[in-house]
Every structure is written in C-alpha cells, then in structure tokens.
N, C-alpha and C positions, 0 to 999 in steps of 0.2 A: 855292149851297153855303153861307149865309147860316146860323151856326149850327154847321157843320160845325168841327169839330178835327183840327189837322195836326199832322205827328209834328214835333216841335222839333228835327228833327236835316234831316232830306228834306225835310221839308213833303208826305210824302205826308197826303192824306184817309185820316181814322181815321173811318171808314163802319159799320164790324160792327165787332163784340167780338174776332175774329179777329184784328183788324186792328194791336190793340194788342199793345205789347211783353211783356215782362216782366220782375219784381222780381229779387231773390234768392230770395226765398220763393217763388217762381211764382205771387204776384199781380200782378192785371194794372195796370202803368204807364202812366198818364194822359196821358204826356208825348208818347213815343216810339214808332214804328213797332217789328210784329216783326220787321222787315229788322236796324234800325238799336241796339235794347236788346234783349238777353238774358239770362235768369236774372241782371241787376241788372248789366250791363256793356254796353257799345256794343261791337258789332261791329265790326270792324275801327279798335281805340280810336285806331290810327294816323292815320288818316283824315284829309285837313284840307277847310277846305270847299271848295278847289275842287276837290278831288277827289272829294267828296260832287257836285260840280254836274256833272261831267265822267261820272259814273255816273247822274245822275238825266236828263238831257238824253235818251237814247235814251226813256226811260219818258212824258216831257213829250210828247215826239213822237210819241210813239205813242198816247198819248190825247187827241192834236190839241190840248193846253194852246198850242200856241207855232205859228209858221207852219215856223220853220226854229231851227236850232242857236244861229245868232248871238242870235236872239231870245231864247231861253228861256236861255242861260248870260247875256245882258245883264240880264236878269232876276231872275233867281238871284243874281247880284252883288247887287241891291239888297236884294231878300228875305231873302236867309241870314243878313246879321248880324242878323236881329230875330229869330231863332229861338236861344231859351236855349241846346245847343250851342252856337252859333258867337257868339253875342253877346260885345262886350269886359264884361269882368270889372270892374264901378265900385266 
C-alpha cells in the first residue's frame, strides 16, 4: 500500500475517487475519508479519537489489518496522534 493516502481522521485507505470526502463546495477533500468530512465538516465533530478507534476496530478486524482488538486499539494509540485530526496543535 506503498503510495497509498489515508483519511487523516480513521486512516482508512483513500483507494477510488469515491473514497474521498468532501468540501463545502462539494469538491473533493484530499485529506479526509467520506465516512469522516462532509460538505466541509466532520462527521460526528464530537468525536474524540478513542472513540474514532473504538468505531474503527471492528472495520480493522474485519479486513484482517490486526490479529484481535487489543492489537489494532494498541495500535491506533500510536497511529492517531500522527494524523492532522487528532495531532497536538504546536
């Protein structure tokens, strides 16, 4: 997956055009999954990231990214702060 772009909020794979978010304007956002921006807003802006990882866990597992739960939220702990969402603010 070498090349590949993840959504800065999940980290899902941004694979097809589909895949990406969207603006205000309904152009499409480079950044963000369509799950996670819409028409220029995050879904669920409330969100914090472990609750982004607690919702992304079943999806990890299910495309055999992780062996079990503990794995892939162990993981995601590390992962999330490097994605622009969840990143500290310097």
């Amino acid at each position: 997956m070498e090349n590949t772009q993840f959504c800065q909020s999940c980290s899902m794979p941004l694979v097809n055009a589909e895949d990406f978010g969207t603006n205000a304007d309904g152009s499409r956002n480079e950044d963000y999954c369509k799950y996670c921006y819409v028409d220029g807003a995050f879904a669920g802006e409330e969100c914090t990231m472990d609750e982004m990882i607690e919702i992304c866990i079943p999806f990890c597992l299910e495309a055999g990214a992780y062996k079990d739960a503990d794995e892939a939220r162990a993981a995601m702990r590390v992962s999330f702060p490097t994605l622009k969402r969840w990143a500290p603010v310097q």
